[in-house]
GUSEPA-61358 format. One record per residue: x, y, z of N, C-alpha, C, CB in turn; residue in one letter; residue number from 1. Coordinates in steps of 0.02 Angstrom, whole numbers, plus 50000, padded with zeros to 5 digits. Each point is the difference from the previous one (the first is absolute). Glycine has a CB too. Layout:
// residues N
X_Y_Z_X_Y_Z_X_Y_Z_X_Y_Z_A_NUM
...
//
This chain:
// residues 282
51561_43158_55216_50012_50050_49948_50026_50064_50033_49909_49950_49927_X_1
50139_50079_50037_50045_50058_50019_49940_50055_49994_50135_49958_49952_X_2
49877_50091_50111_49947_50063_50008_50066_50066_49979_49889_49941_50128_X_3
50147_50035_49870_50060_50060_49956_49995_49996_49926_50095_49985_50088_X_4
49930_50074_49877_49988_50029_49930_50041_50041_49984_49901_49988_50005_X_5
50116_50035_49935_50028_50051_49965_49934_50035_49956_50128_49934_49999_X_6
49867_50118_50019_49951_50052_49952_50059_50066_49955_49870_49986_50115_X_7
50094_50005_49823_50043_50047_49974_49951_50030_49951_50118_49940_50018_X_8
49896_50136_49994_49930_50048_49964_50035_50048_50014_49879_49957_50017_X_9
50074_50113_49970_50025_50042_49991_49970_50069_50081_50014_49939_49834_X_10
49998_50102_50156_49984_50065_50073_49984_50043_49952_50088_49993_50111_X_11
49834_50031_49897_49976_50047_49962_49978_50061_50068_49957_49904_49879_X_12
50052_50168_50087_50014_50041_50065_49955_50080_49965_50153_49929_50056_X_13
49795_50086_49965_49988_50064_49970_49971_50051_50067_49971_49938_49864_X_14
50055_50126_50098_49990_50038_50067_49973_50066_49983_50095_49944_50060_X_15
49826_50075_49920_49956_50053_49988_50005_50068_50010_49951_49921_50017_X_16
50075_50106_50051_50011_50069_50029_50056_49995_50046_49880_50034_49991_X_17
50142_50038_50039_49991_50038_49948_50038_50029_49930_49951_50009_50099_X_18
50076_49941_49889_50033_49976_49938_49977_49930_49973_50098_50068_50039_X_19
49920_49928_49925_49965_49919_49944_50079_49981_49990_49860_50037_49902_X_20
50133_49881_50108_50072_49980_49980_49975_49915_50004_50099_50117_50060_X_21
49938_49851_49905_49971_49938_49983_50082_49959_50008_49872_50041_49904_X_22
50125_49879_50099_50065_49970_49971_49968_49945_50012_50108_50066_50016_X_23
49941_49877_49950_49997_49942_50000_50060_49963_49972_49886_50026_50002_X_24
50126_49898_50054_50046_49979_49981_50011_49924_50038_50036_50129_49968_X_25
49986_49819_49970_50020_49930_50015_50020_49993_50072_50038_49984_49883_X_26
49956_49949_50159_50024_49997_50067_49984_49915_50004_49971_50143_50055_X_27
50029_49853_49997_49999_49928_50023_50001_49991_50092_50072_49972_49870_X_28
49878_50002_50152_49997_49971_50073_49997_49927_50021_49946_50098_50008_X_29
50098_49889_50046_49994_49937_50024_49938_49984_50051_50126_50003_49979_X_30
49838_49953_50005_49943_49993_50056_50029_49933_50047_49884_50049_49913_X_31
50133_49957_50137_50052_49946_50053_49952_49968_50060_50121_50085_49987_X_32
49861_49870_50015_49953_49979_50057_50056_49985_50037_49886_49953_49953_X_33
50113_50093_50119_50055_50007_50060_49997_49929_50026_49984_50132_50038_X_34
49996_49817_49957_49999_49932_50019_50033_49947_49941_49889_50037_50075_X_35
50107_49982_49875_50046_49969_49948_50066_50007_49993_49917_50006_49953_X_36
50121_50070_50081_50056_50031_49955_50044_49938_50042_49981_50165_49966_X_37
50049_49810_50083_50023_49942_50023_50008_49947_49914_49928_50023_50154_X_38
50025_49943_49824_49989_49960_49928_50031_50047_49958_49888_49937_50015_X_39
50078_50131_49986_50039_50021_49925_50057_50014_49994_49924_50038_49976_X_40
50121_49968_50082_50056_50014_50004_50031_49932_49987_49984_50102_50072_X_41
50012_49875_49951_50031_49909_49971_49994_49966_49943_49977_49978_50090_X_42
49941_50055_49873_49997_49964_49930_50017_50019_49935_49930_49965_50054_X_43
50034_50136_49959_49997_50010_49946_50092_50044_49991_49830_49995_49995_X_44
50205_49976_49953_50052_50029_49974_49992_50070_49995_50022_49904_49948_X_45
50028_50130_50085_50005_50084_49977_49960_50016_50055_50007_50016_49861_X_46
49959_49988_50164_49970_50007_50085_50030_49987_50047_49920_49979_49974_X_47
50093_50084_50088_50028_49996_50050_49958_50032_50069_50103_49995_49914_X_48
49907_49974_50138_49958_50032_50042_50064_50024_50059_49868_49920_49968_X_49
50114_50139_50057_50042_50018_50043_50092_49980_49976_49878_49981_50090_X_50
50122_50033_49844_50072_49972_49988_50006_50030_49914_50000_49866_50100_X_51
50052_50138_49873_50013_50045_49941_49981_49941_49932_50112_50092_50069_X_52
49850_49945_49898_49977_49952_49931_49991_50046_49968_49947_49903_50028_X_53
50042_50089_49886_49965_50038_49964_49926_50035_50026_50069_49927_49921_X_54
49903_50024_50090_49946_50022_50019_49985_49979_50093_49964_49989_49851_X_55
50019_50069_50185_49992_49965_50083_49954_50039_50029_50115_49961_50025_X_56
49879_50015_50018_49945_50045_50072_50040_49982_50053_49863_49986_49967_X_57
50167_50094_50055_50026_50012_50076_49941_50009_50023_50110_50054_49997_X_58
49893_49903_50082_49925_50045_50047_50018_50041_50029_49937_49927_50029_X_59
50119_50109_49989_50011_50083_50008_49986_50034_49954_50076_49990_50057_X_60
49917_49997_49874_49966_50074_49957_49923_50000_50021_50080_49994_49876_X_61
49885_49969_50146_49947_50024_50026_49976_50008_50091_49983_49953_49873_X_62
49954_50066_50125_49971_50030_50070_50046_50045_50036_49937_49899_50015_X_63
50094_50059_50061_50034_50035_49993_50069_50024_50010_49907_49992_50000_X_64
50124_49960_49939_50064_50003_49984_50026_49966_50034_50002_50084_49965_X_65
49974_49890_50076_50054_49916_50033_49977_49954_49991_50039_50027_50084_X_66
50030_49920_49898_49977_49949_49969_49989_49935_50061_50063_50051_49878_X_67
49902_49905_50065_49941_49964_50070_49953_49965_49953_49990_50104_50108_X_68
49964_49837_49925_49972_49999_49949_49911_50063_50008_50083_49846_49981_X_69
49897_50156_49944_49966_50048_49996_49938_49983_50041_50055_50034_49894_X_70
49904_49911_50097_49930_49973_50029_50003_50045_50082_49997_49849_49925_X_71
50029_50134_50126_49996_50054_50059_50032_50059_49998_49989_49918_50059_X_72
50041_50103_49901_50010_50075_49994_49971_50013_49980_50068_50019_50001_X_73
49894_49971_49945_49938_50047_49991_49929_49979_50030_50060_50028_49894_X_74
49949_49908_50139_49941_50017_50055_49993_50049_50062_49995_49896_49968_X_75
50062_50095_50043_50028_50071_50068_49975_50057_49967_50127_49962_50050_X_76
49907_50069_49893_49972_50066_49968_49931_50008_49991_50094_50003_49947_X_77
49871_49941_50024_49914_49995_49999_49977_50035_50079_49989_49864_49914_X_78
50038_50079_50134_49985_50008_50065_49978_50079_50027_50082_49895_50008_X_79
49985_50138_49958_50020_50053_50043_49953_50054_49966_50132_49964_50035_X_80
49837_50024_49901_49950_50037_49992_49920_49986_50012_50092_50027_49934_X_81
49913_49904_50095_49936_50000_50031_49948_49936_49949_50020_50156_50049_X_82
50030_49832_49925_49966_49943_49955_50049_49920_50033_49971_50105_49859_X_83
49985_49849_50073_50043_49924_50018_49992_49969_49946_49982_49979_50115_X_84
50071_50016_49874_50027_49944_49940_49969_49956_50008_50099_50016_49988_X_85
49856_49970_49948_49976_49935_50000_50052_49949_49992_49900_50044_49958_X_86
50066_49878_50043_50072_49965_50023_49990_49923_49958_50019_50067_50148_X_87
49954_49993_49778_50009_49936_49915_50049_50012_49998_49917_49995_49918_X_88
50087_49997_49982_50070_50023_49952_50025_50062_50033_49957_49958_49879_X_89
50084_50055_50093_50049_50053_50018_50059_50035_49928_49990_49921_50138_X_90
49963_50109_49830_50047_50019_49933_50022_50061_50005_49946_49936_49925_X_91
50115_50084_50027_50011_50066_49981_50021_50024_49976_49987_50002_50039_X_92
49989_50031_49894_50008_50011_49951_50060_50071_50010_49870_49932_49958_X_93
50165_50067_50001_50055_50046_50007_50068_50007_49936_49961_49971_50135_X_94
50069_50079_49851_50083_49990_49974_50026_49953_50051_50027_50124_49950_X_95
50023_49827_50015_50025_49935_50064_50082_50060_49945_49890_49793_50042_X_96
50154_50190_49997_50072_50018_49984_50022_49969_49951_50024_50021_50097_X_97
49995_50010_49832_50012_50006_49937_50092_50012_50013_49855_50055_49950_X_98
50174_49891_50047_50075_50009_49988_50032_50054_50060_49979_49979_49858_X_99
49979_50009_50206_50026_50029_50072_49966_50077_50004_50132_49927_50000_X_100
49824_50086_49946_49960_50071_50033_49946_49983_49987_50064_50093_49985_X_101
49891_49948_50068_49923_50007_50018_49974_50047_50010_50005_49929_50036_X_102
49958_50098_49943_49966_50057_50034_49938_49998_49976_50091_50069_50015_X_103
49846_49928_50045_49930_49973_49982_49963_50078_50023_50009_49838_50029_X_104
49980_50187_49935_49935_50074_50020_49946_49958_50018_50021_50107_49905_X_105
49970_49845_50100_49936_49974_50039_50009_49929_49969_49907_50114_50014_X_106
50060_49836_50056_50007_49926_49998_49928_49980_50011_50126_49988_50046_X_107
49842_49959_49942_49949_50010_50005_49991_49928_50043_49976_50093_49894_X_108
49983_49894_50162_49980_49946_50051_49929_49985_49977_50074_50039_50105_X_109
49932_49900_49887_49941_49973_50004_49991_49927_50056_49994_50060_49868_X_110
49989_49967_50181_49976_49947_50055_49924_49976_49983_50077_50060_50096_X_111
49917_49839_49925_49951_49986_49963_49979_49953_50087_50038_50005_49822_X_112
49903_49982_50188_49959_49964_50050_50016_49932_49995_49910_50077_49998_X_113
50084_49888_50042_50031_49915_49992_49933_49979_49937_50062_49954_50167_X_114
49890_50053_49821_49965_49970_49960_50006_50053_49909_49915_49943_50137_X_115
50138_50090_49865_50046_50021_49945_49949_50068_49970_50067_49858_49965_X_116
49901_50153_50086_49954_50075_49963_50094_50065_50029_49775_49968_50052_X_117
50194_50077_49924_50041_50054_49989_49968_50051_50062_50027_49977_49853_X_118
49996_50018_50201_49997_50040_50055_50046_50046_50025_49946_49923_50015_X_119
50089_50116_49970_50052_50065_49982_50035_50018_49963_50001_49995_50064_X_120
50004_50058_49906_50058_50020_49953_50050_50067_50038_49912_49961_49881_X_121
50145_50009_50127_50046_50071_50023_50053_50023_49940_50000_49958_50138_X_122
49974_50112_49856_50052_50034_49964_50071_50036_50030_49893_50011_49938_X_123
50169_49962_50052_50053_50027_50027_50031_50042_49968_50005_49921_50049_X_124
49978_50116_49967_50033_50087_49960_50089_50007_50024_49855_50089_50027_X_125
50193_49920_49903_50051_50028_50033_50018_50037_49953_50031_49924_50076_X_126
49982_50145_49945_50028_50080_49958_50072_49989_50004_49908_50098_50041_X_127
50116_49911_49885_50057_49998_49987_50045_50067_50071_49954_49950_49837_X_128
50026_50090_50211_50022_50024_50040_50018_49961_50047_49953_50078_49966_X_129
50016_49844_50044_50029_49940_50041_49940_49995_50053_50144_50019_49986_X_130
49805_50025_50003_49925_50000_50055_49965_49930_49974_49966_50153_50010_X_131
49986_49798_50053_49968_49947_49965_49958_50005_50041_50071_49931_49944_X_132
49871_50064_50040_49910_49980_50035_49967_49951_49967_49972_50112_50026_X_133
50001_49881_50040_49951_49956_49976_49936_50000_49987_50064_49966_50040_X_134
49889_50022_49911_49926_50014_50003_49964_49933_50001_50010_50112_49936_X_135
49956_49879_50122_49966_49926_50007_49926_50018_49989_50086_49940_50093_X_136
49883_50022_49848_49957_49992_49960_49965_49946_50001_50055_50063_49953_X_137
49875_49924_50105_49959_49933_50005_49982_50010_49927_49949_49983_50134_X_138
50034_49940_49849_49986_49993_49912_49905_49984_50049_50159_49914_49880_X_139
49801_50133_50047_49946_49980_50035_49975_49961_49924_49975_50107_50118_X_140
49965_49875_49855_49961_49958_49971_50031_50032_49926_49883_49971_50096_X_141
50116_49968_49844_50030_50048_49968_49932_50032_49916_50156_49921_50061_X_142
49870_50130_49924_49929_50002_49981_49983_49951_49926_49999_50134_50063_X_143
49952_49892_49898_49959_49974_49955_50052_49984_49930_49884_50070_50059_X_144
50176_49972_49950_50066_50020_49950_50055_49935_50020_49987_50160_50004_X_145
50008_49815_50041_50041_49952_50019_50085_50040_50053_49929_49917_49864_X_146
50064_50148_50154_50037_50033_50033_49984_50004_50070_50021_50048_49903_X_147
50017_49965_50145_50013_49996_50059_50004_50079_50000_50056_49873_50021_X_148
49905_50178_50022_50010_50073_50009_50006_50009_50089_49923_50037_49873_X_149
50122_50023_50122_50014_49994_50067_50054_50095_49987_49996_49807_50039_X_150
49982_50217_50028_50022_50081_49991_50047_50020_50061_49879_50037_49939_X_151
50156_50018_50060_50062_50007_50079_49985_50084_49990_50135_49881_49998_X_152
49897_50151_50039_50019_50079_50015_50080_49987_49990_49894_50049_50101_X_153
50118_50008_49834_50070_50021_49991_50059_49992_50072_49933_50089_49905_X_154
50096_49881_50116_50025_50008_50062_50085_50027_49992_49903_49900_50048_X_155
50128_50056_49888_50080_50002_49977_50009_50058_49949_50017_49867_50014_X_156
50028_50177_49998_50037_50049_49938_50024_49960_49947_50043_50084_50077_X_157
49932_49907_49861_50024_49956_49961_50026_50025_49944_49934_49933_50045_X_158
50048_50154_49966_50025_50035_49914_49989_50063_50032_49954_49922_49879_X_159
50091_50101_50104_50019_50075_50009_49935_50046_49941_50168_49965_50028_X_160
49784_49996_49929_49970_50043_49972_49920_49985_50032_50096_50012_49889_X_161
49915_49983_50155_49925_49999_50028_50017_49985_50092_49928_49936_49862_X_162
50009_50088_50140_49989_50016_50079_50000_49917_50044_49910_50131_49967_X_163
50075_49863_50086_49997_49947_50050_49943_50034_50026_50123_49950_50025_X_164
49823_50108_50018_49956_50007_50031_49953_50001_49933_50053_50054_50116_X_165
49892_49922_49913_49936_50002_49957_49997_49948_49930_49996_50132_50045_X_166
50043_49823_49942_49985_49980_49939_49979_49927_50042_50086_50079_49893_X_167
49897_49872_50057_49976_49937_50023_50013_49946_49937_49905_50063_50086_X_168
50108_49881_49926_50013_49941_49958_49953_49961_49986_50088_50002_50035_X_169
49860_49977_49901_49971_49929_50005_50027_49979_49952_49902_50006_50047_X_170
50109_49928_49979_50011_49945_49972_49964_49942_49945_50047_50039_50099_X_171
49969_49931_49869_49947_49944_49966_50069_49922_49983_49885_50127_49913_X_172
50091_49814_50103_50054_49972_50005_49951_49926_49954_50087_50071_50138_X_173
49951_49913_49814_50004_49928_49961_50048_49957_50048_49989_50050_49867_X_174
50000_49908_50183_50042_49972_50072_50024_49948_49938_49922_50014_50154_X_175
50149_49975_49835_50049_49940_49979_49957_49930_49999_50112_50063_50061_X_176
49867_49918_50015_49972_49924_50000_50040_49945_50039_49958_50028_49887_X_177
49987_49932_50116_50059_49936_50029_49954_49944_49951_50048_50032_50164_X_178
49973_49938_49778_50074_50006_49980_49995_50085_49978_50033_49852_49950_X_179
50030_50175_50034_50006_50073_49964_49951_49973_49917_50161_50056_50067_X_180
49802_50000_49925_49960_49992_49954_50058_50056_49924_49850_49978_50112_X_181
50122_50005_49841_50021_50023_49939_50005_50076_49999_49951_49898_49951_X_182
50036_50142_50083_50003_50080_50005_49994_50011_50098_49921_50031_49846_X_183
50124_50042_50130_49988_50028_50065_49997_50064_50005_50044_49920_50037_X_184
49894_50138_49983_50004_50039_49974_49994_50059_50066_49963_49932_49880_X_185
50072_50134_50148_49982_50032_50028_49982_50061_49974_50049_49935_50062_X_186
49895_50082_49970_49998_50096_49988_49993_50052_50045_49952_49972_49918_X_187
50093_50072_50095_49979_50058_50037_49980_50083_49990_50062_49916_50043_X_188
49893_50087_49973_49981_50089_49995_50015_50047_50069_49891_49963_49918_X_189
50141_50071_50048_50010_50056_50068_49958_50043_49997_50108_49998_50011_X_190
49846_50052_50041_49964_50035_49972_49989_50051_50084_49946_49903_49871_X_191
50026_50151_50091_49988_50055_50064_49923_50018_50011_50118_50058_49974_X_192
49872_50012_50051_49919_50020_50000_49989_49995_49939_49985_50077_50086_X_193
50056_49949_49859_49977_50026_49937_49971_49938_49951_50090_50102_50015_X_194
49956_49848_50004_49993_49935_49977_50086_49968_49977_49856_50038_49955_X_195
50128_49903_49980_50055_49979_50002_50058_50061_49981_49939_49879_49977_X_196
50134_50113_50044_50057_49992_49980_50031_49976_49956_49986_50011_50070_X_197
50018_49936_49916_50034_49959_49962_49998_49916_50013_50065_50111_49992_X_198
49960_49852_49969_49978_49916_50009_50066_49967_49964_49847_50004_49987_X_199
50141_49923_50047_50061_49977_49988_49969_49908_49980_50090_50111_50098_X_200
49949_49867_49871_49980_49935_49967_50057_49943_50015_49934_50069_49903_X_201
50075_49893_50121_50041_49928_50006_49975_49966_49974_50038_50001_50079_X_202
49967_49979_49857_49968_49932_49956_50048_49955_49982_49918_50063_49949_X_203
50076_49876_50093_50067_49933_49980_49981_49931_49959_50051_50032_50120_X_204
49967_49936_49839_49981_49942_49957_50055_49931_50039_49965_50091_49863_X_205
50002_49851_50168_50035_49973_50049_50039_49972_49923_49919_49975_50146_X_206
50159_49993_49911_50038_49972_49948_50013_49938_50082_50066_50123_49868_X_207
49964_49812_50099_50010_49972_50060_50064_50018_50039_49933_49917_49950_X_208
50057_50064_50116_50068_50037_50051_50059_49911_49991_49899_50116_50139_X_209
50109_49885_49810_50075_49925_49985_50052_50044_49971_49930_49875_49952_X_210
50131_50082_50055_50044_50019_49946_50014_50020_49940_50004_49957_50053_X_211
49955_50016_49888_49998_50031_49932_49949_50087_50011_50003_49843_49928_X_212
49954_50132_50135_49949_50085_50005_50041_50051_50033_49877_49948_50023_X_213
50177_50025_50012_50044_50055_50042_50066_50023_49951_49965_49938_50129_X_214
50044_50019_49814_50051_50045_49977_49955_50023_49926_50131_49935_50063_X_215
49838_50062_49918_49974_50005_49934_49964_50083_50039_49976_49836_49926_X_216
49987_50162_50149_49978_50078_50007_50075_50034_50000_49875_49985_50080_X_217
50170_50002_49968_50061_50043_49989_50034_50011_49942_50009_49969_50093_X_218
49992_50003_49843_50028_50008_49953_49959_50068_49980_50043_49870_49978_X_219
49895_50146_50023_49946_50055_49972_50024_50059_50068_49868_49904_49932_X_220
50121_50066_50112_49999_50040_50056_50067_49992_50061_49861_49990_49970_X_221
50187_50015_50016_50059_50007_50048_50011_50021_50059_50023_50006_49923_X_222
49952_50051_50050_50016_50053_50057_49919_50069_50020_50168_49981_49939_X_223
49790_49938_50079_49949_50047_50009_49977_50057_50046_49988_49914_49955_X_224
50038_50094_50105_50012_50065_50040_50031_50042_49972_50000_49954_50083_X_225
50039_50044_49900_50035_50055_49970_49962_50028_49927_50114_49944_50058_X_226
49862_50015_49927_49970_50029_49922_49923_50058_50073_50023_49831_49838_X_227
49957_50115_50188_49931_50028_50059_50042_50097_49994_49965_49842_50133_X_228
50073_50131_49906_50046_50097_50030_50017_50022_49958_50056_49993_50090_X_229
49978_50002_49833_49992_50038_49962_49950_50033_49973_50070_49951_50002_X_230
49865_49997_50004_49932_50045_49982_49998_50026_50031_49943_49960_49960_X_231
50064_50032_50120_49963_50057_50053_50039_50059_49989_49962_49923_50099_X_232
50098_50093_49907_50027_50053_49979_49989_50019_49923_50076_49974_50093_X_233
49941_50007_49877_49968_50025_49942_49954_50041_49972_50032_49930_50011_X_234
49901_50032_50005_49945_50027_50019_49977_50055_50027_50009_49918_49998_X_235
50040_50070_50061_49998_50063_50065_50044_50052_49975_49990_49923_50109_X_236
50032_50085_49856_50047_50029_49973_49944_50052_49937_50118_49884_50035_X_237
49841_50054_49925_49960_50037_49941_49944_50057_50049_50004_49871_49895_X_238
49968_50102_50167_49951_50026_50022_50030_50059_50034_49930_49895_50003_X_239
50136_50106_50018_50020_50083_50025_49999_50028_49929_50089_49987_50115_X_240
49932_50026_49851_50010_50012_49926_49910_50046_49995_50105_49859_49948_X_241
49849_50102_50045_49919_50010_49991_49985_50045_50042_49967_49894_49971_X_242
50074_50106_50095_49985_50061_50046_49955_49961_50056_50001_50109_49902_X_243
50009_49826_50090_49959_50006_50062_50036_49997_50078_49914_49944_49917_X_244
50038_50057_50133_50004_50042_50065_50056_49961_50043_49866_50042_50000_X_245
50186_49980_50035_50026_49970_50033_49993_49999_50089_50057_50015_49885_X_246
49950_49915_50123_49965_50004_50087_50066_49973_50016_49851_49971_50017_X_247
50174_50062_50063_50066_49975_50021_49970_49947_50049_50085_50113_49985_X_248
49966_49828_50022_49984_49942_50023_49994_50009_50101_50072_49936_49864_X_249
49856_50038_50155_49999_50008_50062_50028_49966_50037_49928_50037_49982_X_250
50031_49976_50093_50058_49928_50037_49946_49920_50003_50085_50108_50116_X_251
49938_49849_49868_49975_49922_49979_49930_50010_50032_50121_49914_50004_X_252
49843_50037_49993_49924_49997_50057_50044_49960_50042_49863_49992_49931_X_253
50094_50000_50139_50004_49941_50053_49996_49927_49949_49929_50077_50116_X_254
50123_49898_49937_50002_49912_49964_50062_49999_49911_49815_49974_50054_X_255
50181_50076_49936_50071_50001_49950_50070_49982_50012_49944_50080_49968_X_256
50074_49886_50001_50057_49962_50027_50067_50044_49918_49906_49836_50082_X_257
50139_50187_49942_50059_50024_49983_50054_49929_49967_49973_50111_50107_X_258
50015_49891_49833_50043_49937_49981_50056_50038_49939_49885_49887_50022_X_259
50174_50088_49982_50074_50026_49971_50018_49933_49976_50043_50103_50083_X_260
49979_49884_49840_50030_49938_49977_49933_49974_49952_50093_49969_50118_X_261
49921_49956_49874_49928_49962_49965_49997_50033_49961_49932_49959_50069_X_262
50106_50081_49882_49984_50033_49950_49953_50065_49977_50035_49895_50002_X_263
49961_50108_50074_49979_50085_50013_50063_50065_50000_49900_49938_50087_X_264
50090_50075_49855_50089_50060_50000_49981_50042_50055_50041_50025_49859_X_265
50009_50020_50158_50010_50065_50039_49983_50048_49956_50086_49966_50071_X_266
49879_50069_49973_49999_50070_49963_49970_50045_50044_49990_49958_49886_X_267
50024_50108_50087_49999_50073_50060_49907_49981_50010_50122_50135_49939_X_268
49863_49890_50116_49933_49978_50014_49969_50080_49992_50022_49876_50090_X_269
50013_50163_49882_49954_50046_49974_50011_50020_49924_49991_50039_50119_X_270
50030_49903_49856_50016_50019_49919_49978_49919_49969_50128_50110_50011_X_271
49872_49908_49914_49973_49928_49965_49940_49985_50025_50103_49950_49987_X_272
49877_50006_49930_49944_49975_50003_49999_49933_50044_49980_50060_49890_X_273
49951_49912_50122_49996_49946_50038_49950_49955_49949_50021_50063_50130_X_274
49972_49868_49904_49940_49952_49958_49946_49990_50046_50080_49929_49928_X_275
49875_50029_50059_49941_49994_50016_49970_49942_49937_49998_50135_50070_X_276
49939_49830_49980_49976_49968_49946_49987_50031_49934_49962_49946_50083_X_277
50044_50023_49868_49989_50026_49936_50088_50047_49957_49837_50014_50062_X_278
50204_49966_50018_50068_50019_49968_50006_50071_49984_50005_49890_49951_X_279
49935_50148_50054_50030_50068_49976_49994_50052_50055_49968_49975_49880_X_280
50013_50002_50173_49980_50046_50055_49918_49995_50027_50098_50080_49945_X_281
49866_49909_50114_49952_50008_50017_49979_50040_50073_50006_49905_49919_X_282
//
């Protein structure tokens, strides 16, 4: 049984101080077990891997930015922060390239133990400025809610309306599955001394990853990066408007990798908004 999926739901995004601003809006993610895409590229119609389709996954739009296959590139990156890829499944949930553009404000890893428990989650952050990090996240027990929680230190500039020192991320994660189960759900809170910031919601309803599921999501959803960056600007656009605070973008943390192309636009690195999980900035 296939450990790949199509989830399609919606990105719910609200942000408390020091302005209030809310949005929400339709989307769709591919969940790709990096050991299948070989099969899906051969079976399922309208899927392409490393090659132009309606729907595809280049492995240069992710880690970091060269293409390869993904399973030891992102064990090297684990490495280099001091962790190790467990060495189960291997999924990852993400925008896959919608009619040759991509652009993912965050991809989400879920590495699983050979006996299929859920032993890391890495979040790959990339700011529409072309900055990408990584946050490697041991999955520990999950609680009484049926969620997986797990927390990082702000490390990436991801929005010009909030800071990078002092804030912090937790996480709460509904893990896909092997097989992918019927929902997939992420949440993040950003928050400081004072407390939270603002929170962000990824909620997906699986559809199957075949041919009738790959063009029936693109018919709803075409051009789903691009709809992603119009919210982020948008958005970013309503929240200067509200007055809130502007922070100029620093220089990357250690271990940030500089990626141009994959559907990351150009833009002045001290102007425009950026994304972040939750699409509107974190």
């Amino acid at each position: 049984m296939t450990a790949s999926a199509l989830y399609v739901g919606e990105v719910r995004h609200r942000r408390h101080r020091p302005v209030r601003h809310a949005l929400r809006h339709r989307t769709f993610h591919a969940l790709l077990d990096v050991d299948d895409l070989d099969r899906l590229d051969r079976e399922v119609p309208g899927f392409g891997l490393d090659r132009a389709a309606p729907m595809a996954l280049r492995t240069r739009d992710h880690l970091d930015g060269r293409p390869g296959p993904l399973r030891p590139r992102l064990a090297a990156l684990v490495a280099e922060r001091g962790g190790r890829l467990p060495a189960g499944r291997l999924q990852v949930l993400c925008h896959p390239r919608t009619f040759g553009h991509v652009f993912n404000p965050v991809a989400w890893w879920f590495a699983h133990h050979p006996d299929g428990t859920l032993g890391m989650v890495v979040a790959e952050v990339t700011s529409t400025f072309g900055d990408r990090s990584l946050y490697v996240l041991d999955a520990p027990e999950p609680g009484p809610d049926g969620l997986w929680r797990a927390a990082a230190t702000k490390a990436l500039h991801v929005s010009p309306f909030l800071p990078v020192e002092g804030l912090g991320y937790r996480f709460a994660f509904l893990p896909p599955g092997d097989p992918p189960g019927p929902r997939v759900l992420v949440r993040m809170e950003v928050s400081d001394a004072d407390g939270p910031i603002l929170d962000a919601v990824q909620d997906g309803r699986h559809r199957p990853l075949d041919g009738r599921g790959v063009a029936a999501t693109l018919v709803r959803h075409p051009l789903v990066s691009l709809a992603a960056l119009g919210a982020i600007h948008g958005h970013a656009l309503r929240l200067w408007r509200k007055g809130a605070p502007f922070h100029r973008r620093p220089a990357p943390p250690p271990g940030a990798v500089r990626v141009r192309g994959g559907g990351v636009p150009s833009s002045d690195p001290e102007r425009g908004p950026d994304g972040a999980p939750g699409e509107d900035g974190g």
